[in-house]
C-alpha positions as a Markdown table, in Angstrom:
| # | Residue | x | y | z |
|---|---|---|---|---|
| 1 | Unk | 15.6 | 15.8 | 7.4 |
| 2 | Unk | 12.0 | 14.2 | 7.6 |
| 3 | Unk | 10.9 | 11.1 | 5.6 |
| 4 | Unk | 8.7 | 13.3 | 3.3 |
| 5 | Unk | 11.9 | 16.1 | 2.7 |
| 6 | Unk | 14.0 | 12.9 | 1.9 |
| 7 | Unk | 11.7 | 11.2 | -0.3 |
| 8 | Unk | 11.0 | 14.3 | -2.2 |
| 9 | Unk | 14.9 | 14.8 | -2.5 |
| 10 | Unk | 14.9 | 11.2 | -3.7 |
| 11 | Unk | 12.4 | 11.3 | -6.2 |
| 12 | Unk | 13.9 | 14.7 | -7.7 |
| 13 | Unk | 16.9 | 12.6 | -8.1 |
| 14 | Unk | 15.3 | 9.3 | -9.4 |
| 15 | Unk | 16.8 | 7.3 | -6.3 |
| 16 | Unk | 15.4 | 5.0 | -4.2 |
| 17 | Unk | 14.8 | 5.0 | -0.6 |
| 18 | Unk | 14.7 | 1.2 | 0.7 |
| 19 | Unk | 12.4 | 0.1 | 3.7 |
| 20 | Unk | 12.9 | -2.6 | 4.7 |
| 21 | Unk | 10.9 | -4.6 | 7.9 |
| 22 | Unk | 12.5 | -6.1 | 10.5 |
| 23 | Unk | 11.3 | -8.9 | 13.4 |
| 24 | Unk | 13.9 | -8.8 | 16.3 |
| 25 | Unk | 17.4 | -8.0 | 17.3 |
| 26 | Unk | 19.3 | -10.1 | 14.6 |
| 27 | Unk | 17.1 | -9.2 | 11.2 |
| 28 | Unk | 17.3 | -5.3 | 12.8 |
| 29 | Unk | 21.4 | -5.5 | 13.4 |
| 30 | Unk | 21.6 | -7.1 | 9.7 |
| 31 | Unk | 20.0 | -4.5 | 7.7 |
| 32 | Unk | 21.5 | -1.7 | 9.7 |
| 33 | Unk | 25.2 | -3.0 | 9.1 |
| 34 | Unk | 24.7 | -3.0 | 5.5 |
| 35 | Unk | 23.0 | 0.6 | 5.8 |
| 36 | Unk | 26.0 | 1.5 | 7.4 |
| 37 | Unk | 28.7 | -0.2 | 5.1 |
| 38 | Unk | 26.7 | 1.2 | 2.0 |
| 39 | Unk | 26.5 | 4.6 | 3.7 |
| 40 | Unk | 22.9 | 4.9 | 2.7 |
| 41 | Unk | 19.3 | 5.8 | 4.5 |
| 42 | Unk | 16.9 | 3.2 | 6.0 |
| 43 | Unk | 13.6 | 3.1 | 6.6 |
| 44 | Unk | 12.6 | 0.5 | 9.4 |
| 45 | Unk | 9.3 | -0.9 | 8.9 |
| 46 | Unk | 7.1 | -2.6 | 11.5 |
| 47 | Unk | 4.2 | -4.6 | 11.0 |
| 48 | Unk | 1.0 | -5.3 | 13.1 |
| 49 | Unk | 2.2 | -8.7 | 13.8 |
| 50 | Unk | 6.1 | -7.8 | 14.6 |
| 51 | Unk | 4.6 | -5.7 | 17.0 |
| 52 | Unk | 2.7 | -8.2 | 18.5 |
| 53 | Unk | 5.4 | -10.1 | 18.6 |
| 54 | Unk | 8.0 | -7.4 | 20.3 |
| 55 | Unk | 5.4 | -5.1 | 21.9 |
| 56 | Unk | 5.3 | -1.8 | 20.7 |
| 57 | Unk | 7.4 | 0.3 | 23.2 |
| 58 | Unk | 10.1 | -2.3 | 22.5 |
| 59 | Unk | 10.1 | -2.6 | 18.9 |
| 60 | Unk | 10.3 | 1.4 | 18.4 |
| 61 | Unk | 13.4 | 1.5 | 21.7 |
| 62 | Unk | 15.1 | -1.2 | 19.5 |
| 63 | Unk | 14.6 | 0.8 | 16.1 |
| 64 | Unk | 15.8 | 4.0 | 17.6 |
| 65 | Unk | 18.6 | 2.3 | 19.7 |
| 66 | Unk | 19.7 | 0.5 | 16.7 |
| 67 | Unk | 20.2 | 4.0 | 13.9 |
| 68 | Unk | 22.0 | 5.5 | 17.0 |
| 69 | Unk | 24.2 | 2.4 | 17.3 |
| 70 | Unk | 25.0 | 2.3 | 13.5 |
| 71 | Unk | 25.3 | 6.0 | 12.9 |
| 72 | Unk | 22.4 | 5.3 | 10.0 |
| 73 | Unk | 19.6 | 8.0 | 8.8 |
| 74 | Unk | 16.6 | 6.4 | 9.1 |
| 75 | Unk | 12.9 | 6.3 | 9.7 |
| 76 | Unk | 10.3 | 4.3 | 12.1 |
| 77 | Unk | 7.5 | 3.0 | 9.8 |
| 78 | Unk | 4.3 | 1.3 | 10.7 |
| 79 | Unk | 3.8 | -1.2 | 7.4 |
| 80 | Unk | -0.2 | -2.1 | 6.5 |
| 81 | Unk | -1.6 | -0.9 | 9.2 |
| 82 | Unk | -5.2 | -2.4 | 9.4 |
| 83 | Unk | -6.9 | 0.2 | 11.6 |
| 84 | Unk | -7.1 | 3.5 | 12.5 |
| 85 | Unk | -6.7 | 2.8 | 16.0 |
| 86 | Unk | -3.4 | 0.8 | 15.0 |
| 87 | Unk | -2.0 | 4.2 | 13.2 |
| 88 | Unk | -3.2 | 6.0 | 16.6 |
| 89 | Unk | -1.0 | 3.7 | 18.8 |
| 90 | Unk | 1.8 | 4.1 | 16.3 |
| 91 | Unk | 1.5 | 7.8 | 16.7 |
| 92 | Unk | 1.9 | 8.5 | 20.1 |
| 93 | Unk | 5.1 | 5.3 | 20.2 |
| 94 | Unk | 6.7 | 8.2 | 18.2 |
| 95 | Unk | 6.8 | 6.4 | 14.4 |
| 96 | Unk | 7.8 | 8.5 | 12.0 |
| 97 | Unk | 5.4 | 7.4 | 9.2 |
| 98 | Unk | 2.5 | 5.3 | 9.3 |
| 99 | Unk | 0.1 | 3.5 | 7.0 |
| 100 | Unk | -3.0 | 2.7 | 6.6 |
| 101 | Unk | -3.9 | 0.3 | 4.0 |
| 102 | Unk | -7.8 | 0.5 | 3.2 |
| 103 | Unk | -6.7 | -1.1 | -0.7 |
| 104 | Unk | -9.4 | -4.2 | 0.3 |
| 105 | Unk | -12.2 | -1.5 | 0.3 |
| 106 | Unk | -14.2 | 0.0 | -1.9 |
| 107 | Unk | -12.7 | 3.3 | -3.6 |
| 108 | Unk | -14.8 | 5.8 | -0.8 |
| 109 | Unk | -14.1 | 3.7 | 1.5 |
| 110 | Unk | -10.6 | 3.7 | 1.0 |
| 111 | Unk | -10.6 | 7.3 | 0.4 |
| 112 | Unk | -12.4 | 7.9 | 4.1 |
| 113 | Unk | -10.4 | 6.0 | 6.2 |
| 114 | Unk | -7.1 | 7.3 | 4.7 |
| 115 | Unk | -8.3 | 11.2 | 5.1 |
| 116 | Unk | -9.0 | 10.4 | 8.8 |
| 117 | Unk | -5.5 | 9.3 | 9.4 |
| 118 | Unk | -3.8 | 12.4 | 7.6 |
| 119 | Unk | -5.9 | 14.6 | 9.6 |
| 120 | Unk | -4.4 | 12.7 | 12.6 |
| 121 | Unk | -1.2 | 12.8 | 11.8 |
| 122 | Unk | -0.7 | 16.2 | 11.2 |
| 123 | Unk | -0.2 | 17.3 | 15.0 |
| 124 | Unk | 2.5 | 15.0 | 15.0 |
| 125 | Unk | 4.6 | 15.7 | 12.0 |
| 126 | Unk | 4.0 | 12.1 | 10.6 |
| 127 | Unk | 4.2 | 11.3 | 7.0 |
| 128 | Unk | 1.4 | 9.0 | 6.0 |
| 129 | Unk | 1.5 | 6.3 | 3.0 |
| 130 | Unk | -1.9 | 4.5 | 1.9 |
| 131 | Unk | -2.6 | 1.8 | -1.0 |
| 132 | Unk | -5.0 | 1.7 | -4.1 |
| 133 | Unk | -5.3 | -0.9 | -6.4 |
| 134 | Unk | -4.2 | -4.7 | -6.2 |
| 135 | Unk | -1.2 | -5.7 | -4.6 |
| 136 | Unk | -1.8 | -9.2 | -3.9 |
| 137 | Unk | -1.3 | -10.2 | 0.0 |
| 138 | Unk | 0.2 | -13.9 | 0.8 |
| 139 | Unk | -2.0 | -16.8 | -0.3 |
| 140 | Unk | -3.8 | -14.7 | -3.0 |
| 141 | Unk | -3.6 | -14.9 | -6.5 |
| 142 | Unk | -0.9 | -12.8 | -9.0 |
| 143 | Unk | -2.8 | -11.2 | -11.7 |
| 144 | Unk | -3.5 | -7.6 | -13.8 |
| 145 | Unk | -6.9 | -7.6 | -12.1 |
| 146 | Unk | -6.9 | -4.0 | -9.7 |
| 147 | Unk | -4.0 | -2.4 | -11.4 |
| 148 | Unk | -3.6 | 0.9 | -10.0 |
| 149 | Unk | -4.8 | 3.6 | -12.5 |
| 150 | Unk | -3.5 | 6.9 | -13.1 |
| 151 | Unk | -7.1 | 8.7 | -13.0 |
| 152 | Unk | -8.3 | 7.2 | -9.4 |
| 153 | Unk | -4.5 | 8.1 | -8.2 |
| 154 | Unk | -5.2 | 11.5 | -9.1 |
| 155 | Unk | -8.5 | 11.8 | -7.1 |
| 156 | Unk | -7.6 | 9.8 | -4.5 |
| 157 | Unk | -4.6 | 11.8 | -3.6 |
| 158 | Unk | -6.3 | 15.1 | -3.9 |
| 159 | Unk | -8.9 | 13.9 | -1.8 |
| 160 | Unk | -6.7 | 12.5 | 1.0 |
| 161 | Unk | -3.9 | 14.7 | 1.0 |
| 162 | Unk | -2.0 | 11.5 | 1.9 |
| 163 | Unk | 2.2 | 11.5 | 1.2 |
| 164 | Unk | 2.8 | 8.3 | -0.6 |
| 165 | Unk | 0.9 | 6.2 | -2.1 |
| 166 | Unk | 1.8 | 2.0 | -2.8 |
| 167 | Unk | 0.6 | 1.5 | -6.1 |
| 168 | Unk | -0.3 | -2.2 | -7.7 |
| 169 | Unk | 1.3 | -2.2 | -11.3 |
| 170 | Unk | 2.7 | -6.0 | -11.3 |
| 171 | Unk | 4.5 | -6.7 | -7.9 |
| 172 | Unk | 2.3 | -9.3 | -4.8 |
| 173 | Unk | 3.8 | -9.5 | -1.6 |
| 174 | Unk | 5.7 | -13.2 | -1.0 |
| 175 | Unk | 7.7 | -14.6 | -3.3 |
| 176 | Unk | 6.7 | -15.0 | -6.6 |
| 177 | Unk | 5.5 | -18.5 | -8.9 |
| 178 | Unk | 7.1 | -16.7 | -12.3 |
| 179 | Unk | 9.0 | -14.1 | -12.6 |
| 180 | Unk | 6.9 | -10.7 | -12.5 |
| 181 | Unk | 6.6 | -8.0 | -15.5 |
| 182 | Unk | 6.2 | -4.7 | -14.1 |
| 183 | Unk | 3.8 | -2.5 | -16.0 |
| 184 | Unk | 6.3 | 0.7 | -16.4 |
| 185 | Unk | 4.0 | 2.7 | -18.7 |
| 186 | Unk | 1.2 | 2.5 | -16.6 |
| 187 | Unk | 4.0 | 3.2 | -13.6 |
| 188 | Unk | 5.2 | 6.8 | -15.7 |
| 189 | Unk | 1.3 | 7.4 | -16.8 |
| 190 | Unk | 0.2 | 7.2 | -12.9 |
| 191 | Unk | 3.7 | 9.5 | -12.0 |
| 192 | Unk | 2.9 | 12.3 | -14.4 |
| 193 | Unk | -1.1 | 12.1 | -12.3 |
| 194 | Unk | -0.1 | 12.8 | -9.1 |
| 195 | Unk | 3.3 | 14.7 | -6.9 |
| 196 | Unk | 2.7 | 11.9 | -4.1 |
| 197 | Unk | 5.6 | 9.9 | -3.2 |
| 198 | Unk | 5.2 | 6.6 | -5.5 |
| 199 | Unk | 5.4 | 3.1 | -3.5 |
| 200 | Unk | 6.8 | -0.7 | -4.7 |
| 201 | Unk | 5.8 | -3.2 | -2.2 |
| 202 | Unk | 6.7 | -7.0 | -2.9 |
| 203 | Unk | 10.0 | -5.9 | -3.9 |
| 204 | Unk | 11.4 | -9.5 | -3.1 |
| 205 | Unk | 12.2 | -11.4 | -6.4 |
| 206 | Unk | 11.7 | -8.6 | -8.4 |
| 207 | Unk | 14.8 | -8.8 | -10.8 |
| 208 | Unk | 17.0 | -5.7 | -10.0 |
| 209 | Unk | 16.6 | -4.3 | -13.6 |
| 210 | Unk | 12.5 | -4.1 | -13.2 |
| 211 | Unk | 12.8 | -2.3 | -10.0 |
| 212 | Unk | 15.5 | 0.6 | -11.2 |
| 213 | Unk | 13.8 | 1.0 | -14.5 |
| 214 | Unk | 10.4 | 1.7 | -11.8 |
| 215 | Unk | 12.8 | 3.9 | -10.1 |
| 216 | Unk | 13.6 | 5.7 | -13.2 |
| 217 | Unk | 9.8 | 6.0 | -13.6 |
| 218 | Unk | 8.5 | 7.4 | -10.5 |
| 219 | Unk | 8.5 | 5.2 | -7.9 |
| 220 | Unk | 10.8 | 5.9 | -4.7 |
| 221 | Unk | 10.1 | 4.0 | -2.0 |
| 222 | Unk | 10.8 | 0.5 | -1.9 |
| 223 | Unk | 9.8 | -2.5 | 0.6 |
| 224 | Unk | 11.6 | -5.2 | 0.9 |
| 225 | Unk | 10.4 | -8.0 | 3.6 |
| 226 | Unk | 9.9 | -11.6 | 2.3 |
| 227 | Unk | 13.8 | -12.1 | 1.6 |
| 228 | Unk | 15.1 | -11.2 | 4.6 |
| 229 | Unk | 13.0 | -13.3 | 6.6 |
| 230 | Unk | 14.0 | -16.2 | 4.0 |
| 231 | Unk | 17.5 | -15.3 | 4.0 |
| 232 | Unk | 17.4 | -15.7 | 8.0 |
| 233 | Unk | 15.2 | -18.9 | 8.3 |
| 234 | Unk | 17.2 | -20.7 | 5.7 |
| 235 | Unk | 20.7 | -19.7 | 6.6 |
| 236 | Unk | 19.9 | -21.0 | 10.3 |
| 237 | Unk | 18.3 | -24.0 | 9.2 |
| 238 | Unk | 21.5 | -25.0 | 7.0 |
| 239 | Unk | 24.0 | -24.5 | 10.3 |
| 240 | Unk | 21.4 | -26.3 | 12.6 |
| 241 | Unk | 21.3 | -29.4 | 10.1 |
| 242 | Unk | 25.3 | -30.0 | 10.0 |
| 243 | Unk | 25.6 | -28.4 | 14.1 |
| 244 | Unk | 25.3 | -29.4 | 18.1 |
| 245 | Unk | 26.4 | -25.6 | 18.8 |
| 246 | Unk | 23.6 | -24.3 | 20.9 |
| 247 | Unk | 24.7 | -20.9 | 22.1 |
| 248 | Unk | 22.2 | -18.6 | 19.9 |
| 249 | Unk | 24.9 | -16.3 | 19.9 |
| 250 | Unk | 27.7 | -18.2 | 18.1 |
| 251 | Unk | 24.4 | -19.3 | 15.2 |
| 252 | Unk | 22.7 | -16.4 | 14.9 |
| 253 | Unk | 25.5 | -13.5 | 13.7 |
| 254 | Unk | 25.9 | -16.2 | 11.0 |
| 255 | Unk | 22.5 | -15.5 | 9.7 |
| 256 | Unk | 22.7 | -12.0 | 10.8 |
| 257 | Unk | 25.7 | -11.8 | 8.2 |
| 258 | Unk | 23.6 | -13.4 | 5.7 |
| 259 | Unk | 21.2 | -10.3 | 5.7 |
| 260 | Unk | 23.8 | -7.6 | 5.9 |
| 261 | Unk | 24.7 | -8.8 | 2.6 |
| 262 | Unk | 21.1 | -9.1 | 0.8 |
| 263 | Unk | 20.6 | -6.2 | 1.7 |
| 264 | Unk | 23.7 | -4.3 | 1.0 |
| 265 | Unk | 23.3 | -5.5 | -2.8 |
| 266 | Unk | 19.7 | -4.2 | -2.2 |
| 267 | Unk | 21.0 | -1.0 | -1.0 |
| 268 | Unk | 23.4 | -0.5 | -4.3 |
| 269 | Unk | 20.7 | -1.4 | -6.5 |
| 270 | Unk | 18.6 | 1.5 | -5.5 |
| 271 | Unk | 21.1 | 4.0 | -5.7 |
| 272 | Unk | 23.0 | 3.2 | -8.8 |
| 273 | Unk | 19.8 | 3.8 | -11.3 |
């Protein structure tokens, strides 16, 4: 089954569909082991600068390697992509969804760019996710300003003919300084506007009652990202401060572990609206 099939499927049966990113062979192994022991579908997102980081060939051979190796359902994704010529080089890796996130520019703008990338996409089967509205990036402020609204989701869709769209209704990507309060009616007024495939990035530190009760409402696909780098970092940090081991491999399945089981309880929270 495609990504578009299952997040259809999903949607008709008010699941979620978690996508989470991932940043080399231990963060990769960790989510895919709790996909596995949950018995649920994956989407593996990449960013620009995890593939920077990896190279791109490399990245996409582990993600593919790794569903094989776990027996997982899952999906190649390219996350924010900043340019068109990003999405292109996505494209012909093979990725099974890309997007392109023109959110920082004016509506038409936004409305351009993401029609380009549909259009290319479509020789290659690809499922294509853009952004509208305010979902605030890492160092920016939290706030109501740019709230996605149900109107401009309706045009912008229809005009695009994009798949899924990430819409800002209270979530910011990082972790949060107060707890967030989702904006669920606006979520069910911009779900009744539009049949696209309804977005929750910044999922990390979202209280697990928030983000089923937006499942309930429309949205399907959810990122996760921040917490599993955190989980990681900190986990390894705590064995280096009380260890002399220095074999990688004895530390790192220890952190490894620590992400199989964030996102296991991730994984269970999504599917048990």
């Amino acid at each position: 089954m495609n990504l578009k099939e299952k997040l259809q499927e999903f949607t008709t049966q008010k699941r979620g569909l978690l996508a989470t990113n991932f940043y080399n062979l231990e963060t990769l192994h960790g989510v895919l082991q709790a996909a596995a022991n949950v018995g649920e579908p994956i989407i593996l997102q990449l960013t620009q600068s995890s593939i920077d980081y990896m190279g791109l060939d490399t990245a996409v051979k582990l993600g593919r390697a790794g569903l094989k190796q776990f027996g997982v359902e899952g999906w190649i994704h390219l996350d924010h992509g900043g340019s068109v010529a990003l999405v292109q080089r996505c494209l012909d890796a093979g990725f099974d969804s890309v997007m392109i996130d023109g959110s920082e520019l004016p509506f038409e703008e936004n409305i351009k760019i993401t029609r380009e990338v549909v259009e290319k996409a479509k020789s290659y089967g690809a499922h294509v996710e853009a952004e509208l509205g305010f979902v605030a990036k890492l160092g920016q402020e939290h706030g109501q300003q740019g709230f996605t609204q149900p109107g401009e989701a309706k045009e912008f869709v229809e005009a695009t003919g994009v798949d899924a769209l990430a819409i800002a209704i209270g979530t910011a990507h990082g972790f949060y300084k107060e707890e967030p309060n989702l904006d669920i009616e606006l979520l069910s007024k911009i779900s009744k506007s539009t049949a696209a495939t309804l977005v929750l990035h910044g999922s990390s530190g979202v209280p697990h009652q928030q983000v089923q009760e937006a499942i309930s409402n429309g949205i399907c696909k959810i990122n996760l990202a921040t917490e599993i780098k955190n989980i990681f970092m900190n986990t390894l940090k705590e064995r280096l401060a009380t260890n002399e081991e220095i074999d990688l491999r004895k530390l790192f399945p220890i952190a490894t572990q620590a992400i199989t089981q964030l996102v296991s309880e991730k994984l269970e929270m999504v599917k048990n609206v």
